[in-house]
Each structure stands twice: as structure tokens, then as C-alpha cells.
N, C-alpha and C positions, 0 to 999 in steps of 0.2 A: 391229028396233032402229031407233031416231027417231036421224039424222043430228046432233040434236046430243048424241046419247048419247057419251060416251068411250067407248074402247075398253078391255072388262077385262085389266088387266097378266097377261103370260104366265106372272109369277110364282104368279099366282093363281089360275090356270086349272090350272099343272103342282101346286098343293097340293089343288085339287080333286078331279084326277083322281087322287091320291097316298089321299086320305082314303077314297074309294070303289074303291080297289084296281085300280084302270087301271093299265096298263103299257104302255109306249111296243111298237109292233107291230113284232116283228123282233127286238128287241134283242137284245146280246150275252149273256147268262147269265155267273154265274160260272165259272173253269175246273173246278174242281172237280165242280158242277152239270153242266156242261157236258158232261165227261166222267161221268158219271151216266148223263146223256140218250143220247150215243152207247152205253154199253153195252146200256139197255134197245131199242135197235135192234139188236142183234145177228143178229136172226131176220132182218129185213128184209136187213141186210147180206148175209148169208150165200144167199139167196134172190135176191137182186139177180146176184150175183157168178155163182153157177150159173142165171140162168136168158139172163145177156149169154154167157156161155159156150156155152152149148148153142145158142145163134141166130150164134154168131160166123161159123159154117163152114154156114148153114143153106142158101142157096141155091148154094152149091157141089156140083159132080155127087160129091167125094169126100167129103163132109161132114165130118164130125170125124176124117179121118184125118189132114188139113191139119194135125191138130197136132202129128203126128207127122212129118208131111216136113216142114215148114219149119223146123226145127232141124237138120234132117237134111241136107237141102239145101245149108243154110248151111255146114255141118260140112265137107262132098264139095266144095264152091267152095275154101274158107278150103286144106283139105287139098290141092287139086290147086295153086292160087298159094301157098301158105305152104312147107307140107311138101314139094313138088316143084319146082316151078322154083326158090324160094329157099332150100329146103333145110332150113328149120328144125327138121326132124326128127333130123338130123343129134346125137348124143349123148342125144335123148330117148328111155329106155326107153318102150315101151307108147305108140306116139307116137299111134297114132288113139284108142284109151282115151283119153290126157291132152287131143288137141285135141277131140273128142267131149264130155268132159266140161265142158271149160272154152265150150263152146258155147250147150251146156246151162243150164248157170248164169247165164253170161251175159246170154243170154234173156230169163230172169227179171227180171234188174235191168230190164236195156235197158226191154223191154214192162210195166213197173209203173212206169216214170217216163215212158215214154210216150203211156200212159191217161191219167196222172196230169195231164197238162195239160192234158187233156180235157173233165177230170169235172165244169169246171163248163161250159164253155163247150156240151161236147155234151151234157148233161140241163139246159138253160135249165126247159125246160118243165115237168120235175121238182118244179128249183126253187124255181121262180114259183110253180105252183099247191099245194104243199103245204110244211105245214112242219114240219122236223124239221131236226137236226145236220145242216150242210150235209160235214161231216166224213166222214160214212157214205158219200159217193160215192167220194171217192179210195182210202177203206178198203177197200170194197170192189173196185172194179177192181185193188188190190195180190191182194186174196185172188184174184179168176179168177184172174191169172197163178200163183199159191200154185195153184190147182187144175187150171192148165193144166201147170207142171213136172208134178203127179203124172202124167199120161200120159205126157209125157216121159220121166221118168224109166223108165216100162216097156221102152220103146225102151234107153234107156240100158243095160240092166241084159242084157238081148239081146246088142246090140254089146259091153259087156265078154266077156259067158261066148264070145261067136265068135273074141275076142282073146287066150285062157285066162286071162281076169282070173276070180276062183272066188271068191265071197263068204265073210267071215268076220264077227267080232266085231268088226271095226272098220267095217265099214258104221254098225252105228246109232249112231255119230257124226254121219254126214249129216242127223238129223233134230235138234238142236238146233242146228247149221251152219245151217240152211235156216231155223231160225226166229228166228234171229239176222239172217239176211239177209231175212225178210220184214219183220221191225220199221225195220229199215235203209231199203229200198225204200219201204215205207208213209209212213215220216217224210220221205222226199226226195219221195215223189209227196205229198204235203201242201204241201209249199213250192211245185211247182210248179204245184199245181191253183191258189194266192194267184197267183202271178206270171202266168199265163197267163191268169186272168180276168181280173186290170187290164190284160195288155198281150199280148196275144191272136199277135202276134207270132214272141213264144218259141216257141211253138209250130210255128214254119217254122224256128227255129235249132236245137229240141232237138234234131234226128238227125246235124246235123254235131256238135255236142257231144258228140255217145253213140257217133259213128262215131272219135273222135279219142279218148275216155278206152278205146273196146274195145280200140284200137290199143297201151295201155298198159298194160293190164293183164291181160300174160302169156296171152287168149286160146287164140294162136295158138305163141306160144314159149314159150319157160324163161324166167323172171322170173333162177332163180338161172347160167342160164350167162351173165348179159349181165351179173350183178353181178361174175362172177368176171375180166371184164376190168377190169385196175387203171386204164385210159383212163378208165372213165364217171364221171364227179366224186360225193363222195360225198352231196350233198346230193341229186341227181337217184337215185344207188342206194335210200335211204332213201323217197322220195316213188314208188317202183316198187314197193319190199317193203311198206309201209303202204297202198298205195292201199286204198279196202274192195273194190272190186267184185275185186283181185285175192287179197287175205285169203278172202274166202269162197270164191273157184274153189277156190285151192289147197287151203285145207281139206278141199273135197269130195271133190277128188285122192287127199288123202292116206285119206279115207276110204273109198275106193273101190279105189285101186289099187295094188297091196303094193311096187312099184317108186317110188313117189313116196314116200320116206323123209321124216321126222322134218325132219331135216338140211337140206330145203329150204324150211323154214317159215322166217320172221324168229323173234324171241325173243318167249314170251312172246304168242304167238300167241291164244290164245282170249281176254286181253284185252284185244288189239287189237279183235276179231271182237267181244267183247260191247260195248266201249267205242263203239265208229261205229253199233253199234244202239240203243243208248240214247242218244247226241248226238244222232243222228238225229232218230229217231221225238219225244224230249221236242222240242225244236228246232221240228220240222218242227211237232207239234201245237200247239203255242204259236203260233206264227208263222199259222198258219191260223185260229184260232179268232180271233185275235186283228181279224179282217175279217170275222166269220160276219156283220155285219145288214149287210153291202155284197153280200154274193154273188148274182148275180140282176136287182141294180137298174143302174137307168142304161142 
């Protein structure tokens, strides 16, 4: 080009490229498109998920039984300070069943929001060099943890029958519980995979965040003996019985252990449980998609 050529307006350049079917590189896709694109990755996903899984515990001399003691671990800690020196067991039938199990679930949530702020920062290189729904990383790190409970859960199911908790009809309950609470997890590890790629930060705050909400949601105690003192004001009772991460423990509770009655749920309880998974996960995927031709750069 001869210096005294003008420069062709951008407007003209972008109907150029418009006429000959260029597309700006990156771009955000429709949501609907969008969600299209993540479903035909599903293979990827699922292969992703099991093959971070299977390398998790790879150079450890115990390898994958690590998935079994570190909930286990947690449980024996929480159980010798909670249930023993403070006592918490104190009017809870089946007290290592209900703290075991609420440890267990717990897990779940905890380690799927804490991937989750991960998934972009630690697959940069992922990123960068291919492209696809940038969506399918946090999905999948929620699913490893979805395939990391099902070990747990073996363990689980062990430690009830040693407690004579005896399985019935109300177990496969636990399997629409669990996938109520992985759309729940999936949708908050979405938000958080957004916020920790612009501000990399979060990511040093989220375990006092997740160590203060475990603190509150009934874990380690009774959600319903700390409502039956008329002391705790009632808007603090309500923000303990709705929490979600404590919605889906107890749910499992009750699915699991014939001592955890009805009577100790809030009202109206599964749709509560379906209502925080679907705020969630819509919420969370919106909120994410909504920055897909940002993820990577910069």
C-alpha cells in the first residue's frame, strides 16, 4: 500500500469478511448453540474426568485407596473434636453413620468448587492450543468428584452395615439426591471457574469460604437440635434449614439411615433440593458462557 493510500474503514473490512463467511476467532456462539457444542463433547468430558481421576493418586505408594482414607480420615478428626470433646453426639442416634455420612457428601460439594476454580487457570495450555466449550472443564472436574463419591460411597455403605444401619427401599433415594446435588456443584464450579480466571486470587480464599459454610451446615451436628433452642433468632434457623450443601447431606441421611426421620427435614424439602440445582447450574452456565472468547487470553 502507497502511504498516500487511505486506510479501508473497519466498517468495510468487517462486511467483507461478513460476505465471504469469516467469523471473528473465539467468538462467543449462541447459548443455545453453545449448549449444543458442550453436549457433542460429552465423550471428551467423561474421558477427561476418568482419566484426571485415575492420575490423581498416581505417584502415591497407596494409590487410589487415597480415596478412600481422605474422607475417612476427615470423618476420625471431625468425630474425635466434634463428637468427643464437644460432645455433639450427645441426642444423635447413629451418630458415626450421620457424621460419616455428612462427611461424605460434603466432600463432594467442598472438591467440585474447588476444581472448579481451577479449571481454567490449571488447563491454560488446554485452552490456548485447542478449541472447544471452554465449559467442559469445570463439567467435567464436577463429574471426577461424581466418580470419586462412587468409591466413597463403597466405604460408606461398609461403615453403615458395621453400625447395623441394614439397607432398604429408601436407599435409591440417594441417587436423584446426588444428581440434584451434582447439577448444584456443576453450576457453582461454573461461577467459580469465571471469577478465578479474572481474579486468580479466589482461589487462596476459597477453602476459608468452604471451611466456614462446612462449619454450617450441620456436618458435624444436628441442624434440627440447634433449631429447637427458641435462643437462635428465627431468620439465622431458616438460612441453616435451607442452606443447600445442608439440604442434600440430610437428604442422604435420611436415605441411608432409618434413625434420621422425616421430621428432621425442613418442609417441602425436595423442592428445595431441586430448586438450588437448577438456580444453580442455569445461573452458573449463563454466567460462564457468558466470558467463553475471554478464557485463555491476556
Amino acid at each position: 500500500m502507497r502511504f498516500d493510500e487511505a486506510p479501508v474503514p473497519d466498517e468495510d473490512l468487517r462486511e467483507l469478511a461478513l460476505t465471504h463467511g469469516l467469523t471473528v476467532s473465539g467468538a462467543r456462539p449462541p447459548l443455545t448453540e453453545y449448549a449444543r457444542r458442550l453436549w457433542s463433547r460429552r465423550h471428551f468430558i467423561t474421558a477427561f474426568a476418568t482419566a484426571r481421576l485415575t492420575a490423581q493418586y498416581s505417584q502415591a505408594r497407596l494409590g487410589q485407596v487415597w480415596q478412600l482414607m481422605n474422607p475417612l480420615l476427615n470423618a476420625t478428626v471431625y468425630f474425635f473434636i466434634f463428637g468427643v470433646l464437644m460432645n455433639t453426639r450427645h441426642g444423635v442416634p447413629d451418630y458415626v453413620p450421620f457424621l460419616v455420612t455428612g462427611v461424605f457428601i460434603w466432600t463432594f460439594t467442598s472438591s467440585s468448587i474447588t476444581a472448579g476454580t481451577r479449571a481454567i487457570s490449571g488447563n491454560l495450555g488446554l485452552v490456548r492450543a485447542l478449541h472447544f466449550p471452554r465449559a467442559s472443564l469445570p463439567v467435567s472436574l464436577a463429574l471426577q468428584q461424581l466418580q470419586q463419591l462412587a468409591f466413597s460411597l463403597g466405604a460408606l455403605v461398609v461403615i453403615l452395615f458395621c453400625f447395623g444401619v441394614r439397607p432398604g427401599w429408601s436407599w435409591l433415594l440417594a441417587a436423584p439426591v446426588l444428581l440434584l446435588q451434582f447439577l448444584f456443584n456443576t453450576g457453582v464450579s461454573m461461577t467459580m471457574a469465571r471469577l478465578a480466571a479474572r481474579t486468580p486470587d479466589i482461589a487462596q480464599l476459597t477453602p476459608f469460604v468452604l471451611r466456614t459454610w462446612m462449619y454450617v451446615s450441620g456436618v458435624m451436628w444436628s441442624i434440627d437440635k440447634v433449631l429447637a433452642d427458641e435462643r437462635v433468632p428465627h431468620a439465622v434457623g431458616v438460612a441453616l434449614q435451607y442452606n443447600p450443601a445442608a439440604v442434600y447431606i440430610d437428604l442422604v441421611r435420611f436415605a441411608f439411615i432409618d434413625s434420621f426421620t422425616a421430621d428432621r427435614l425442613p418442609p417441602h424439602v425436595w423442592a428445595v433440593a431441586a430448586g438450588w440445582a437448577l438456580l444453580a447450574f442455569a445461573a452458573g452456565f449463563i454466567y460462564f458462557w457468558k466470558a467463553e472468547e475471554t478464557y485463555g487470553r491476556g
